[in-house]
C-alpha positions, 0 to 999 in steps of 0.5 A, spaced: 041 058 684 043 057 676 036 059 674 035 065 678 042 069 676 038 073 671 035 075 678 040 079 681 040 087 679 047 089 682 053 090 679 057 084 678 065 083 677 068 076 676 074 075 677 078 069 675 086 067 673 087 064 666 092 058 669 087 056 674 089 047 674 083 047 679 077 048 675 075 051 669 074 059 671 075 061 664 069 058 662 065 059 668 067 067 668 064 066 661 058 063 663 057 067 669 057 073 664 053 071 659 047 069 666 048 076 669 045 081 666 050 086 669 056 082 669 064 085 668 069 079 667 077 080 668 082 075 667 088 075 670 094 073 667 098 068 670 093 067 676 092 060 679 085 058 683 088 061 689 090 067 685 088 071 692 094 068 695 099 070 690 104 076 691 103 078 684 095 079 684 093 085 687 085 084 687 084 093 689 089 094 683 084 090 679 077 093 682 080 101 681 082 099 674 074 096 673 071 101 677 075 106 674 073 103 667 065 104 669 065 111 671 068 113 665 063 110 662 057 113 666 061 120 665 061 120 658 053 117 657 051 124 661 054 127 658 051 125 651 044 125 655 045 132 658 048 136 652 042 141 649 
């Protein structure tokens, strides 16, 4: 499957914790951005490989956040192709 992440066309957010003992997600979200041609990455600080499970981790909070991130700049690149 490695090979064909240039393939995949929809947008992408990895999210991964900065204190996951289990595997290295720093390095693969990393990895994974660099492979995907559309790619966001977020890191949560403090979260664990089961950082899903956790209290202080609220997924939605952190898609608003990125969503709202990538309208903004979608407004803003219309905006200059639009101008007169």
């Amino acid at each position: 499957m490695n090979p064909r992440l240039g393939e995949v066309t929809q947008r992408v957010l990895v999210v991964c914790g900065t204190d996951d003992r289990l595997i290295p997600s720093k390095d693969e979200a990393g990895r994974l951005a660099r492979r995907l041609p559309r790619c966001s990455t977020t890191m949560v600080e403090g979260g664990s490989h089961a950082m899903l499970m956790e209290s202080q981790v609220d997924l939605m909070q952190v898609y608003t956040v990125r969503l709202s991130l990538f309208f903004r700049h979608v407004l803003l690149v219309r905006v200059r192709v639009w101008e007169p």
